[in-house]
C-alpha positions in Angstrom: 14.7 -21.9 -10.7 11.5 -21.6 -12.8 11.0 -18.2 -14.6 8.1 -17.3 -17.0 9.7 -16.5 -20.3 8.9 -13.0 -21.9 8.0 -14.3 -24.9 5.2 -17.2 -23.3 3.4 -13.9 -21.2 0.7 -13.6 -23.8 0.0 -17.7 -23.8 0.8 -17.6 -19.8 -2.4 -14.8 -20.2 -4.1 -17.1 -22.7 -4.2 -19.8 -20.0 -5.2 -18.1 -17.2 -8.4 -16.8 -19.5 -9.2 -20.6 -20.1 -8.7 -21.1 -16.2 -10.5 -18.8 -14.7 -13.4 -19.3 -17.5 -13.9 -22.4 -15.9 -15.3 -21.2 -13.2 -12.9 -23.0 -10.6 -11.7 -19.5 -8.9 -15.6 -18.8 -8.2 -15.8 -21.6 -5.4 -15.2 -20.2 -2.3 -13.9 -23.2 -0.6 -11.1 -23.4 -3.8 -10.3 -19.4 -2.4 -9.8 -20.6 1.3 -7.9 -23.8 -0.3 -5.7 -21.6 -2.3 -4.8 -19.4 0.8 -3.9 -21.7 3.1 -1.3 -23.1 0.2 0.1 -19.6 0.2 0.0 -19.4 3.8 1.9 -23.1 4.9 3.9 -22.4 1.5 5.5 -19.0 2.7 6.1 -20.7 6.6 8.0 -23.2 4.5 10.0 -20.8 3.4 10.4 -18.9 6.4 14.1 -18.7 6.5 14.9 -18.4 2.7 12.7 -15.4 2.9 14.9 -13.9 5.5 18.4 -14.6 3.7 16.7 -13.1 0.4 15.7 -9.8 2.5 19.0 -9.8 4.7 21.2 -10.4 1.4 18.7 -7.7 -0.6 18.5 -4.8 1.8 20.8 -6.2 4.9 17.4 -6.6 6.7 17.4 -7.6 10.3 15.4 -11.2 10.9 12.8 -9.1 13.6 12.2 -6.1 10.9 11.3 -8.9 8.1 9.0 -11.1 10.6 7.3 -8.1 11.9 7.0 -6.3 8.3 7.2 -9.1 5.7 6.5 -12.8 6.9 3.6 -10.9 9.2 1.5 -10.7 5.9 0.2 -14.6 7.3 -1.6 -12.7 9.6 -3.6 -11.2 6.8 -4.7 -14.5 5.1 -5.9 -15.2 8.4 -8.3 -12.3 8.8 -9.6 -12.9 5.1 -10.0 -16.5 5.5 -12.0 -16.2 8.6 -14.4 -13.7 6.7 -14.6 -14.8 3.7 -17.8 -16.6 4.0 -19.5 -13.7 5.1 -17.6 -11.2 2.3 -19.0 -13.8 -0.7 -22.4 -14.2 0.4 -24.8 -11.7 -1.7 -25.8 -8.8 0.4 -29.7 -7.3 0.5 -30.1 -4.0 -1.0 -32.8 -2.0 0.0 -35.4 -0.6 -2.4 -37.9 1.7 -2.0 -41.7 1.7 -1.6 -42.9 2.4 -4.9 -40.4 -0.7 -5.7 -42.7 -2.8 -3.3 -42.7 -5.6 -5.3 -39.2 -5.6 -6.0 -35.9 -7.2 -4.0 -32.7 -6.0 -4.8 -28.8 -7.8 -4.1 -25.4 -6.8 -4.4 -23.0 -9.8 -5.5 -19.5 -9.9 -5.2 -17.8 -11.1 -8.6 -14.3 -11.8 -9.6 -12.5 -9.5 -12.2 -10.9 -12.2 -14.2 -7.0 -11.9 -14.6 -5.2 -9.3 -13.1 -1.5 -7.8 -12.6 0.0 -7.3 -9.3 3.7 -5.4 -9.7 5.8 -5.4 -6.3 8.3 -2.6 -5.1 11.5 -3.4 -3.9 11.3 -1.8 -0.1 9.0 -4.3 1.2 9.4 -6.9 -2.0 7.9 -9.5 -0.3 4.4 -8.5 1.8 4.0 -5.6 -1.0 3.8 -8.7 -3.8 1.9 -11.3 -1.1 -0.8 -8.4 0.4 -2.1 -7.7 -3.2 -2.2 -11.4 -4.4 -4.3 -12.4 -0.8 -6.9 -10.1 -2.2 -6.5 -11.2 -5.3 -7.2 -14.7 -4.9 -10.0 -14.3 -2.1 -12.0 -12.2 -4.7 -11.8 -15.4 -7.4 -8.8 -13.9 -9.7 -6.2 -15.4 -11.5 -3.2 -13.6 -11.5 0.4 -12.8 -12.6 2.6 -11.4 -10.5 5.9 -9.0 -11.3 8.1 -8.6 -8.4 11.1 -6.0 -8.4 14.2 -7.2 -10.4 16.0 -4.4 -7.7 15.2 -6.7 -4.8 16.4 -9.6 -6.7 16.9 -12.4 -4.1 13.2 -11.8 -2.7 12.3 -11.9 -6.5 13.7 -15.4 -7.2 12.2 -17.0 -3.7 8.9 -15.7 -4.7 9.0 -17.2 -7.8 10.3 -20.9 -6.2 7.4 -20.5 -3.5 4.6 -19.5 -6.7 5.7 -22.3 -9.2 6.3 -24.8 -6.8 2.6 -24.6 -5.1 0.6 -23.1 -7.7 -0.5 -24.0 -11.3 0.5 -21.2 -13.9 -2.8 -21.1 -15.2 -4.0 -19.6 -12.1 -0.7 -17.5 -10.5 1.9 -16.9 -12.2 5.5 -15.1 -11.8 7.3 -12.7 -14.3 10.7 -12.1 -13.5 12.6 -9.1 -15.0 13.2 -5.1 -15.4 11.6 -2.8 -17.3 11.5 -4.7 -20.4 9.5 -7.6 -18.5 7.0 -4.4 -17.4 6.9 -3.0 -20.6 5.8 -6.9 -22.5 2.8 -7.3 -19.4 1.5 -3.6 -20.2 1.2 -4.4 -23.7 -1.7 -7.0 -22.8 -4.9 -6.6 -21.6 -5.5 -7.4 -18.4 -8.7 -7.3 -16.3 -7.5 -5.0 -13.2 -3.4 -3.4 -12.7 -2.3 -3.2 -9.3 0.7 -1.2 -8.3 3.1 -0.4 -5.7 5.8 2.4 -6.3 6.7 6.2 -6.8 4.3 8.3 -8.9 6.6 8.7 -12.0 6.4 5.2 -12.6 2.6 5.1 -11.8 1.8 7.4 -14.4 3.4 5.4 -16.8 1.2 2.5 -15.6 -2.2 4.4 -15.7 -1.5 5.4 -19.3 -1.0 1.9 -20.2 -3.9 0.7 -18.6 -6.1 3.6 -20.5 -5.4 1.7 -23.7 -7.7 -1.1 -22.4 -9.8 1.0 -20.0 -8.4 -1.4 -17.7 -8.9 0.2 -13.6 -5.8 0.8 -11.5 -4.6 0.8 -8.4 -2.1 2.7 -7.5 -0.4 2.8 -4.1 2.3 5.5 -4.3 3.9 7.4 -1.7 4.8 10.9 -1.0 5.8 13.4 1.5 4.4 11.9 4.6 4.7 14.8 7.5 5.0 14.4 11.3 3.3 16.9 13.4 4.5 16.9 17.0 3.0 19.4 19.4 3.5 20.5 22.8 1.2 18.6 24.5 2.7 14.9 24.1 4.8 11.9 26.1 8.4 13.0 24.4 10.1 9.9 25.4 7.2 7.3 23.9 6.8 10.3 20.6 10.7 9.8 20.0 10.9 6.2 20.2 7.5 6.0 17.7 9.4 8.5 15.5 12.7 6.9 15.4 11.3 3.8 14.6 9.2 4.7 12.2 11.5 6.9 10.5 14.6 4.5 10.4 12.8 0.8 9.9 14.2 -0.4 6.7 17.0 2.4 6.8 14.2 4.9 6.2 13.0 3.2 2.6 8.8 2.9 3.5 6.2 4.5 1.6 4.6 5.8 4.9 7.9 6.7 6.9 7.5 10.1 8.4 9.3 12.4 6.0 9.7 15.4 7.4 9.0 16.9 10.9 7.2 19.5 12.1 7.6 20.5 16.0 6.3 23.3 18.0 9.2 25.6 18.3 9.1 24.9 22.3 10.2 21.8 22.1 12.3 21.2 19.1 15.1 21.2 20.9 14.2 18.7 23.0 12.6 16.8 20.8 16.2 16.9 18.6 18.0 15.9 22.1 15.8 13.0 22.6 16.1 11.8 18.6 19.9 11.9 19.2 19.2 9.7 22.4 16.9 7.2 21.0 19.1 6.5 18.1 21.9 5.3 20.2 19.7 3.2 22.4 18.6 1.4 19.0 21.6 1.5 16.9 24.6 2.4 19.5 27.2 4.8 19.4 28.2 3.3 15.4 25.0 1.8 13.4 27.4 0.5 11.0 28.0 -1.9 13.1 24.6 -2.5 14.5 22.8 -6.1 13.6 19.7 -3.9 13.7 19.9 -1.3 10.6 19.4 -2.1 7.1 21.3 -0.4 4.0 20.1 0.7 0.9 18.9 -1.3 -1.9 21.2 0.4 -4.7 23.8 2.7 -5.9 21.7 5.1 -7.8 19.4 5.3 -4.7 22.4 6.0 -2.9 24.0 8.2 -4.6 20.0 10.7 -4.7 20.5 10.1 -0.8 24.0 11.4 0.0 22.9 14.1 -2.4 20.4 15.5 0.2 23.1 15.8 3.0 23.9 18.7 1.5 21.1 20.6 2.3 20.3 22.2 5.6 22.4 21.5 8.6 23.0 18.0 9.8 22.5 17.6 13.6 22.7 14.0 14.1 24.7 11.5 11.8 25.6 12.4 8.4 28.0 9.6 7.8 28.1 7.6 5.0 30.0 4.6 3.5 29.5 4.1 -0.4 30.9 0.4 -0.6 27.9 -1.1 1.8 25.5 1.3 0.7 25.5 2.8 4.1 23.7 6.6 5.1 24.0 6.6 9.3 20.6 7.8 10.8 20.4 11.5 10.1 18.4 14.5 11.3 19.0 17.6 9.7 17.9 20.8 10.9 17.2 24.4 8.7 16.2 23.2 5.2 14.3 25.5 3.0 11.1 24.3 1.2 13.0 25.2 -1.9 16.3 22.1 -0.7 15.7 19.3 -3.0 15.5 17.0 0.1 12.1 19.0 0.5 10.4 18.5 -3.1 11.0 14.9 -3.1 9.7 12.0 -1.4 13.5 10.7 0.9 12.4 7.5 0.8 15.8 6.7 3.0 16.7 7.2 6.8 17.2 11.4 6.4 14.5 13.3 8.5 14.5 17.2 7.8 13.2 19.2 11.3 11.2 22.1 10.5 9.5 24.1 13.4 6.5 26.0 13.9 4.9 28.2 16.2 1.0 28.0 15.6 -1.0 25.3 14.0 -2.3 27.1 11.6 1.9 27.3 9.7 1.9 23.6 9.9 -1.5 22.9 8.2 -1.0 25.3 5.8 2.4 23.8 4.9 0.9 20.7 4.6 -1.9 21.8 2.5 0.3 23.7 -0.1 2.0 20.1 -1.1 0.4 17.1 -2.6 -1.8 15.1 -0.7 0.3 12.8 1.2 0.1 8.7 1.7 0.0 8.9 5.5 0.1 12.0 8.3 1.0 11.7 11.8 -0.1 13.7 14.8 1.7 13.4 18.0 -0.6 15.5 20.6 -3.2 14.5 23.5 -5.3 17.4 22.7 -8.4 16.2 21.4 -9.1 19.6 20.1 -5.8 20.0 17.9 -6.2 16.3 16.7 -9.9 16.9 15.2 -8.6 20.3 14.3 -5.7 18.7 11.8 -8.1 16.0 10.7 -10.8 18.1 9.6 -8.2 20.5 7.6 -6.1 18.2 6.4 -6.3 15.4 3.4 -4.3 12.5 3.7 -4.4 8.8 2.8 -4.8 8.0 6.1 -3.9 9.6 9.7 -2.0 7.7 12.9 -2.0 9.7 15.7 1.1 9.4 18.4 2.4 6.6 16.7 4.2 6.0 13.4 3.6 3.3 10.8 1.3 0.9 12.9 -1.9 1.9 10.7 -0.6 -0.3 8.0 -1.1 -3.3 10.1 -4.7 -3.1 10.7 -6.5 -5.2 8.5 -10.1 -3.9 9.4 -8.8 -0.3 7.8 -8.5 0.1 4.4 -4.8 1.5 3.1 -3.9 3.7 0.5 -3.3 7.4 -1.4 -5.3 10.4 -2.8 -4.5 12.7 -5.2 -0.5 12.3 -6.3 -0.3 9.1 -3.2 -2.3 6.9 -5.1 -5.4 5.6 -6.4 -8.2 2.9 -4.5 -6.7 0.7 -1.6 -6.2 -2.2 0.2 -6.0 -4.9 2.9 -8.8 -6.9 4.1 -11.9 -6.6 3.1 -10.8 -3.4 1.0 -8.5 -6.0 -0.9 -11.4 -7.9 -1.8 -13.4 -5.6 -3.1 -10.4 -3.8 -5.0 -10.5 -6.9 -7.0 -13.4 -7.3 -7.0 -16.8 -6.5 -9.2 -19.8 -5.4 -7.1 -22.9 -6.4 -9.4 -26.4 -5.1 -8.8 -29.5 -7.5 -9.2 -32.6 -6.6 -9.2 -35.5 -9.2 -9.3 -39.4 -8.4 -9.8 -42.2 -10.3 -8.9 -45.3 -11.3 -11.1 -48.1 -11.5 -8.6 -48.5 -8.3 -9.8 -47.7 -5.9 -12.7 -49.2 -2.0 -12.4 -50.0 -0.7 -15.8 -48.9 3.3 -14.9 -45.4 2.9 -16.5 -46.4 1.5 -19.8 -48.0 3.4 -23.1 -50.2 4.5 -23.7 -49.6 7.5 -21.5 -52.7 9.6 -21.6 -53.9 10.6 -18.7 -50.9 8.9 -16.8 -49.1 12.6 -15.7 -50.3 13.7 -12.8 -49.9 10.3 -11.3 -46.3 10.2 -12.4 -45.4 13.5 -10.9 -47.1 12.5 -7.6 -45.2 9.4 -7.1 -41.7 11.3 -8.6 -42.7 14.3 -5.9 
């Protein structure tokens, strides 16, 4: 197993200057190149990935195929556009710049820091590093030393296919972050919670270095009246307890139209058992948490509120059953935290107008879901609410569209991603403007007697 060394990060830096100085990151067809490495490289790899993830977070082979080898799907998308993303695009100008022409070019950054979480270790490191390299980067990557199997297979799959003078991986905790925030790098790019991000942005300040920051939040889950219950529950569920309930854009809390809460709760307890049976600590299908100390903050929040379905918990496989808990206060901890785990508060409402207005009094969420076929309520909740981004009657899904850009605002995050938005999040757009000399007007130039008037007309 190769590992960057903490004390060669400032040379491995120093060498990835000299690369990408060279200019051989600017040719497109080295880009395309590069990504179809990473591409064959990670179906190579296919089934270490999924023993890392199954020994990391006991993650079922379907759940890391559909939400972590997937990410192939993404180099696809950007290598079929990348032609087209490179080329310099026409500005327009206007007519009292007749004689001008006017381009937008699309310019790498230069070196950049891409630092994984440890929920989706593997497509939350790969995502990034596609943009990355289809922009012309170099760039070091830090996965999570929590999610430590998917951290060592990333770094076989990195060193063995890629020079370190052009990616590079830094294994490690907080020490390892602490020795790559010390340096300057060109652009940061990070995925985590919002304590930690803060702690990144100040480092970055030192450099003026830009950010960005996809963080999480309290995602809510508005389910009204007028909806399919049986297809809303199985979204929900699935959405909600994927990964044991640790994803940035799980619902986090419900909130149901008093009509049909109970319902809705009857069909939760339902849909559960058709995906996990009568015992999920047996099921194949459900993951476990990544830690102790994770742990430990989840079983914590089973004491608020009531617990309607599950509630059971093993400490010695880092087990919390799928739970639904009914009458928490907004005061419960389990309410001013993002759960990140598979615990989903129910709160009801009887008007619109109380779930908005809960929604609005917390910090702008990562992702908010509508479940409702009335056209009128959806535009209603989009227009009033701020969000990331918005699914409606379905959970989760947005964050595999590659034509829409993903991320925060506010306390969820900073700029985002995917696609094209990943190649212009790394990305320089510079302006060009080119004159013409088969003719030069005088009016601009001193001296300026006289000149006025015709200033003023051609400024009104």
């Amino acid at each position: 197993m190769i590992t960057t060394e903490l004390s060669n990060v400032s040379k491995i830096i120093q060498n990835q200057r000299h690369f990408f100085q060279s200019g051989k990151t600017k040719d497109v067809t080295f880009r395309i190149e590069q990504l179809k490495i990473l591409k064959q490289a990670i179906i190579e790899h296919e089934q270490a990935i999924v023993e890392a993830l199954q020994a990391d977070l006991h993650k079922p082979e379907v759940e890391t195929y559909l939400t972590e080898i997937s990410v192939i799907k993404e180099i696809d998308y950007v290598i079929k556009h990348l032609q087209n993303w490179t080329s310099p695009k026409k500005a327009a100008v206007s007519w009292d710049f007749f004689s001008y022409s006017a381009k937008i070019y699309s310019e790498p950054l230069g070196v950049v820091l891409i630092i994984g979480p440890w929920n989706y270790p593997f497509q939350l490191i790969i995502s990034p590093l596609i943009g990355a390299i289809a922009a012309g980067n170099c760039a070091i990557i830090k996965p999570s030393e929590i999610a430590s199997h998917t951290s060592h297979i990333i770094t076989e799959i990195i060193t063995k296919h890629f020079d370190p003078a052009y990616i590079a991986v830094v294994e490690g905790g907080v020490e390892a972050s602490q020795k790559l925030l010390a340096e300057k790098f060109d652009h940061i790019f990070f995925t985590g919670g919002t304590a930690v991000g803060k702690i990144i942005m100040a480092a970055a300040a030192k450099y003026l270095t830009p950010v960005t920051l996809e963080l999480g939040g309290k995602s809510p889950c508005i389910v009204d009246t007028d909806t399919n219950l049986e297809y809303t529950v199985r979204r929900i569920t699935w959405g909600k307890f994927i990964n044991a309930g640790q994803t940035c854009i799980a619902p986090d809390y419900l909130l149901v139209n008093a009509k049909i809460k109970k319902d809705l709760i009857d069909g939760l307890k339902k849909g559960l058992k058709e995906f996990y049976g009568d015992n999920p600590i047996t099921s194949p299908d459900y993951a476990r948490i990544i830690s102790q100390k994770h742990f430990d903050r989840l079983v914590n929040f089973l004491k608020d509120g009531k617990v309607l379905i599950g509630g059971e918990n093993q400490p010695s496989e880092r087990y919390i059953a799928p739970t639904v808990i009914d009458n928490v206060s907004l005061e419960d901890s389990i309410m001013q935290e993002e759960i990140f785990g598979p615990i989903l508060p129910v709160i009801e409402y009887t008007d619109i107008t109380e779930a908005i207005a809960l929604i609005n009094s917390r910090p702008k969420p990562l992702a908010l879901y509508l479940f409702s076929q009335n056209k009128n309520l959806q535009k209603r909740v989009l227009q009033e609410t701020s969000s990331g981004g918005v699914c409606i009657n379905d959970t989760v899904m947005q964050v595999g569209v590659s034509s829409l850009p993903f991320g925060g605002v506010g306390d969820s995050g900073i700029g985002n991603y995917h696609g094209k938005a990943s190649f212009d999040t790394f990305s320089h757009k510079k302006s060009v403007l080119q004159n013409s000399f088969w003719l030069d007007l005088k009016w601009r130039y001193a001296p300026y007697a006289g000149k006025l008037p015709l200033i003023k007309k051609l400024l009104g």
